[in-house]
mmCIF file of the N, C-alpha and C atoms, coordinates in Angstrom:
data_MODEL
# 
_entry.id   MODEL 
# 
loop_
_atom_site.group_PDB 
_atom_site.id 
_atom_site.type_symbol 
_atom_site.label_atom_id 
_atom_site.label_alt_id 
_atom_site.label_comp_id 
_atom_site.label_asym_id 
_atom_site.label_entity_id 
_atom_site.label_seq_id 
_atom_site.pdbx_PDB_ins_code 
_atom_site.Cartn_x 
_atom_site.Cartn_y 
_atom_site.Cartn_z 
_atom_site.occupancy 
_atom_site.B_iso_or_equiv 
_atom_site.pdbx_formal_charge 
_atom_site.auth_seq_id 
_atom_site.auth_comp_id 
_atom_site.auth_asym_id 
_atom_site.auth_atom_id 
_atom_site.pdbx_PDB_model_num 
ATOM 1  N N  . UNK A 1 1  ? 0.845  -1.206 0.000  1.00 0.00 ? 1  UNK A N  1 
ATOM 2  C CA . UNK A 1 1  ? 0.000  0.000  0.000  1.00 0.00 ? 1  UNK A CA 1 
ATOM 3  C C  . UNK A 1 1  ? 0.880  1.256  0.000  1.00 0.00 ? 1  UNK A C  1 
ATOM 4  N N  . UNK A 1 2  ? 2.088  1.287  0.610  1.00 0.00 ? 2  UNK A N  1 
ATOM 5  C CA . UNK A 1 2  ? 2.807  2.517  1.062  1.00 0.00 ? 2  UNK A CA 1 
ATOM 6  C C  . UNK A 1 2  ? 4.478  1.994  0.194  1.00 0.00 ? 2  UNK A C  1 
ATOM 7  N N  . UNK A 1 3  ? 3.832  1.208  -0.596 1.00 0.00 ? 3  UNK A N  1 
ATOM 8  C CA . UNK A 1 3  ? 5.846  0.764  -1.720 1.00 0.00 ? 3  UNK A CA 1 
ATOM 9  C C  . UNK A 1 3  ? 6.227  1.784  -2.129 1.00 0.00 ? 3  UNK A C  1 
ATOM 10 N N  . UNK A 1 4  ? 5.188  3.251  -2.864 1.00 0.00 ? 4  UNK A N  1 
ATOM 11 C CA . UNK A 1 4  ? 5.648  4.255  -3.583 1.00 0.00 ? 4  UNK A CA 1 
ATOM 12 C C  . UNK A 1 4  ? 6.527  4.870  -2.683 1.00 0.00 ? 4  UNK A C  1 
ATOM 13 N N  . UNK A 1 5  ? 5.303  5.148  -1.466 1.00 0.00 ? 5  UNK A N  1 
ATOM 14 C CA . UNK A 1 5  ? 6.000  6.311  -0.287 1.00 0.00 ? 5  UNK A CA 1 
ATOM 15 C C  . UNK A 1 5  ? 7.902  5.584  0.029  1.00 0.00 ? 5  UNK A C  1 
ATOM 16 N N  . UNK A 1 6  ? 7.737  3.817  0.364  1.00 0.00 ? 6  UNK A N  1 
ATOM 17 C CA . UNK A 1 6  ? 8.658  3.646  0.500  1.00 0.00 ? 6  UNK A CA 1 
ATOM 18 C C  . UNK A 1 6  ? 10.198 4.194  -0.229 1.00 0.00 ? 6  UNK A C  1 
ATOM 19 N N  . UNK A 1 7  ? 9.571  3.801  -1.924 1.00 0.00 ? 7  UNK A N  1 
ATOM 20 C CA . UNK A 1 7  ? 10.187 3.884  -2.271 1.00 0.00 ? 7  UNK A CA 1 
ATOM 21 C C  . UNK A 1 7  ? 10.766 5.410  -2.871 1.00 0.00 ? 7  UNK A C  1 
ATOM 22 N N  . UNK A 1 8  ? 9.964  6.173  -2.535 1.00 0.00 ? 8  UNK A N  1 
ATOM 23 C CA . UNK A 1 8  ? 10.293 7.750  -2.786 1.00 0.00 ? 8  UNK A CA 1 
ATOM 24 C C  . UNK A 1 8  ? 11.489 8.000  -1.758 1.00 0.00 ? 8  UNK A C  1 
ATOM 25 N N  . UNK A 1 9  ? 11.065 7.912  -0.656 1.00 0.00 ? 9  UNK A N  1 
ATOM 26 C CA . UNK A 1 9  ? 11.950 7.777  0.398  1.00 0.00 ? 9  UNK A CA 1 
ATOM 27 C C  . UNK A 1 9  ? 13.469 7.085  0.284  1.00 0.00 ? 9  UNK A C  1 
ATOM 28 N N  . UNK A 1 10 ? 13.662 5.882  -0.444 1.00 0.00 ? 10 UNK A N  1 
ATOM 29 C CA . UNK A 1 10 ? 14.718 5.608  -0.698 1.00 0.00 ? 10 UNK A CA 1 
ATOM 30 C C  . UNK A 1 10 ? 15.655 6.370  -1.830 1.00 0.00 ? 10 UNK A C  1 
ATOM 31 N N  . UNK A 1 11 ? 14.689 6.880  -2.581 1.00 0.00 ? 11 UNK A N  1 
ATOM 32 C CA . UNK A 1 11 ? 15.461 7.233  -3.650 1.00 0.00 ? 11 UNK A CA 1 
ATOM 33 C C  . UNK A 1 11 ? 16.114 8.640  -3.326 1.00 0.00 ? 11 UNK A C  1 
ATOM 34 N N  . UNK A 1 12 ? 15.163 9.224  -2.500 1.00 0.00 ? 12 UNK A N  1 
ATOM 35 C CA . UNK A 1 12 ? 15.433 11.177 -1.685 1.00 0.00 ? 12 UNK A CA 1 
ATOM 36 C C  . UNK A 1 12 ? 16.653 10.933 -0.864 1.00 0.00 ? 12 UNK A C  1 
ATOM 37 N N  . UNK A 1 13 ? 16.546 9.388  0.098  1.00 0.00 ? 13 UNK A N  1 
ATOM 38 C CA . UNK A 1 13 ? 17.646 8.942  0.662  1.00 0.00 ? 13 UNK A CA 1 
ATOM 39 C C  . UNK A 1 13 ? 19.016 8.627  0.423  1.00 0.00 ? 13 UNK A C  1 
ATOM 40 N N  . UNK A 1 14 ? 18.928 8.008  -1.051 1.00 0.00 ? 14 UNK A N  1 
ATOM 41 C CA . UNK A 1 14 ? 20.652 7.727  -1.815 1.00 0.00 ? 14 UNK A CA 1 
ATOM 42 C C  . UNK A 1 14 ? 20.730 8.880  -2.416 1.00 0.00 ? 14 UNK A C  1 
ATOM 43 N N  . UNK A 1 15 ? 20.008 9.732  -2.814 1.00 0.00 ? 15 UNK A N  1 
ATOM 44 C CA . UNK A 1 15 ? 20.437 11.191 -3.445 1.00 0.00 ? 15 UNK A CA 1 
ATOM 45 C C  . UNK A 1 15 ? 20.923 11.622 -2.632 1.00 0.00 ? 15 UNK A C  1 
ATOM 46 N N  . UNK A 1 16 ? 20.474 12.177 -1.485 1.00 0.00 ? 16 UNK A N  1 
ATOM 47 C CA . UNK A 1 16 ? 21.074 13.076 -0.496 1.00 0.00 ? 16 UNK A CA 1 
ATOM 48 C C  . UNK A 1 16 ? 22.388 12.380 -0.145 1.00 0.00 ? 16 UNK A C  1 
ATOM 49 N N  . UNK A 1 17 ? 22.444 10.982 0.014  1.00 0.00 ? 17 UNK A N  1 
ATOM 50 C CA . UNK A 1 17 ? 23.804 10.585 0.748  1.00 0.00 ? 17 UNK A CA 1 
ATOM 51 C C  . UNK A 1 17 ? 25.001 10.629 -0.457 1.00 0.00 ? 17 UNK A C  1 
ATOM 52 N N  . UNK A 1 18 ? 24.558 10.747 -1.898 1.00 0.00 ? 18 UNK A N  1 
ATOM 53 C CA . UNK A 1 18 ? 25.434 10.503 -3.248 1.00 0.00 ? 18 UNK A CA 1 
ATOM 54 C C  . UNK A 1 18 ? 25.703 12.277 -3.033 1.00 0.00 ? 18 UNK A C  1 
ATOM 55 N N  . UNK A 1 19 ? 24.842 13.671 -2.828 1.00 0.00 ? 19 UNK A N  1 
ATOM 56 C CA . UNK A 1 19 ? 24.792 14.560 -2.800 1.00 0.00 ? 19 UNK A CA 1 
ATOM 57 C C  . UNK A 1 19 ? 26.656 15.201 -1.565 1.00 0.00 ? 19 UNK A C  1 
ATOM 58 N N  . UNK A 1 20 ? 25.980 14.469 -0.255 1.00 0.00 ? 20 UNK A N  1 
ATOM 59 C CA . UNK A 1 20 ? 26.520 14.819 0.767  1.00 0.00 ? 20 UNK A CA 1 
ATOM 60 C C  . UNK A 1 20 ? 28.484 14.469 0.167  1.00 0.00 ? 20 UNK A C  1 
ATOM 61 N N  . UNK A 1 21 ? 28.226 13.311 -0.385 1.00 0.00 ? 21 UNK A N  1 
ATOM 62 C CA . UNK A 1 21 ? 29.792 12.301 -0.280 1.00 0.00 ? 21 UNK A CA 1 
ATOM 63 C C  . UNK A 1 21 ? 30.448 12.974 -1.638 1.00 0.00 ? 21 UNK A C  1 
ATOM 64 N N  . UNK A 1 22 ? 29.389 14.086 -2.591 1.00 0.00 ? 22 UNK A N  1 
ATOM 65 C CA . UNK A 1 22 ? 30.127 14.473 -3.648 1.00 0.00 ? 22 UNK A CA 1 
ATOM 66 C C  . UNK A 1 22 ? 30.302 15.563 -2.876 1.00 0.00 ? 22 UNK A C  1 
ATOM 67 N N  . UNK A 1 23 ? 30.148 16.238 -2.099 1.00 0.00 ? 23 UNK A N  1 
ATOM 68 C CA . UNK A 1 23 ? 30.651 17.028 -1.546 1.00 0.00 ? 23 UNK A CA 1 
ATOM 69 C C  . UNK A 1 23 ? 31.416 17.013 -0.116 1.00 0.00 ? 23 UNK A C  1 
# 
């Protein structure tokens, strides 16, 4: 019921951490 939310969440999640480590 909530896979999208999950998966929105993961994806906002490896961005920010790919975001943080390029910087």
């Amino acid at each position: 019921m909530r896979e999208s939310v999950q998966a929105e969440v993961m994806m906002s999640f490896l961005v920010s951490e790919e975001l943080s480590f390029r910087i």
